[in-house]
C-alpha positions in Angstrom: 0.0 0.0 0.0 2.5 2.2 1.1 4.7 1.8 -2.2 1.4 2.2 -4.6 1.2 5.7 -3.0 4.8 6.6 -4.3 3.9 5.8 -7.1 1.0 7.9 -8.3 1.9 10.1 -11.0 -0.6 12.7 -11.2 0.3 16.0 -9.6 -3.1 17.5 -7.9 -2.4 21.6 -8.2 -5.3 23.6 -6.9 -3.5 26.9 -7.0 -4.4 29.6 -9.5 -1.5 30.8 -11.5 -1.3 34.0 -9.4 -0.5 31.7 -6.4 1.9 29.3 -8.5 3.7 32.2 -9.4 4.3 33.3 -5.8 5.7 29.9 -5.0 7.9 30.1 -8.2 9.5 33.5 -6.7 10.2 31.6 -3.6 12.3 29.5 -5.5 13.7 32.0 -7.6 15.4 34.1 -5.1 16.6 30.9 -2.8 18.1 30.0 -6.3 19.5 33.1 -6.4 20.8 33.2 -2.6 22.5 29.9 -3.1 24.1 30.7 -6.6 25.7 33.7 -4.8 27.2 31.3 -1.9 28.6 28.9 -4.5 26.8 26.2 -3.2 25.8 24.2 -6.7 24.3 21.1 -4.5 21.3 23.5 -3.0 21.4 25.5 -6.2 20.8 22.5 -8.4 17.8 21.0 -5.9 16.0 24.5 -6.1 16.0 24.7 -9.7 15.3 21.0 -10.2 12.3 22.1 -8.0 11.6 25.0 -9.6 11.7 23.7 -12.8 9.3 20.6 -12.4 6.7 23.1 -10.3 6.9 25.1 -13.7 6.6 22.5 -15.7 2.9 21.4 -14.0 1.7 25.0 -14.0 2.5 25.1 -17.9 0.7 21.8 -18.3 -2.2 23.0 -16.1 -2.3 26.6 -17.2 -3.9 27.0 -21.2 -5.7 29.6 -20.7 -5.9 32.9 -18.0 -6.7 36.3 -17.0 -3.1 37.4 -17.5 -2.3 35.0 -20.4 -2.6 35.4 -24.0 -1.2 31.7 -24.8 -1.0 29.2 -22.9 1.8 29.4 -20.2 3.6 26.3 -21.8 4.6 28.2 -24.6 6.2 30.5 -22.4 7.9 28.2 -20.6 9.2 26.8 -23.7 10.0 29.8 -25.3 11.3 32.1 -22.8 12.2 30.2 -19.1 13.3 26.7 -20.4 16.5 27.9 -22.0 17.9 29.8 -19.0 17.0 27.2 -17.2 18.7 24.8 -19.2 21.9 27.4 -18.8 21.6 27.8 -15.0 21.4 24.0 -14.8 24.4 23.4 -17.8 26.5 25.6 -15.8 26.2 24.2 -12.0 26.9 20.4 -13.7 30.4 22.3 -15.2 30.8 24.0 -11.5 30.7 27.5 -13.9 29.2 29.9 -10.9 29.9 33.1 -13.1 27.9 31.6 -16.2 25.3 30.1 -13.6 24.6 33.6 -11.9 24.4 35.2 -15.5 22.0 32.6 -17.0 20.2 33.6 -13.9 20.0 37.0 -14.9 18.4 36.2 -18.0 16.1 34.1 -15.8 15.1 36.7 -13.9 14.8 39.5 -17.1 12.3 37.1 -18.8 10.2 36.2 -15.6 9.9 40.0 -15.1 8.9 40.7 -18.7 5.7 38.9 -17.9 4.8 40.7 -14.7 
């Protein structure tokens, strides 16, 4: 019973994108905090985190107030790729490329708010 439960696969998100987005600054600025310190173990956990929570809000989130497509294809188009760098970076231990990929992280999440 107990291993059946680790196993279910379907994420249950009743947040509206308003409140995902809160959690997803949470996560952006301990990113940020840890990138700063050099410490690419925590670094790496908070944007695997990050990145799987924004993965389910762009699967979730096709349509909104505050949306004019849905969220996946800015995900696609304008988070996954710094994301991708932050993450390319941290496996090559590259803090200084890590903290500027960052950057673009956080222009591109700003240009939506």
């Amino acid at each position: 019973m107990i291993l059946s439960h680790c196993n279910y696969g379907e994420v249950n998100n009743i947040k509206d994108l308003d409140e995902n987005m809160l959690d997803m600054m949470v996560y952006h600025d301990n990113l940020g905090m840890y990138l700063r310190n050099e410490d690419g173990d925590y670094a790496l956990w908070l944007l695997d985190g990050m990145d799987s929570s924004l993965q389910v809000i762009a699967d979730k989130f096709t349509t909104h107030r505050k949306l004019q497509a849905p969220f996946k294809k800015y995900y696609n188009k304008s988070l996954k790729p710094p994301i991708n760098g932050i993450r390319s970076a941290l496996e090559q231990n590259n803090f200084p490329r890590a903290v500027e990929q960052y950057r673009l992280l956080t222009k591109k999440c700003n240009g939506c708010h």
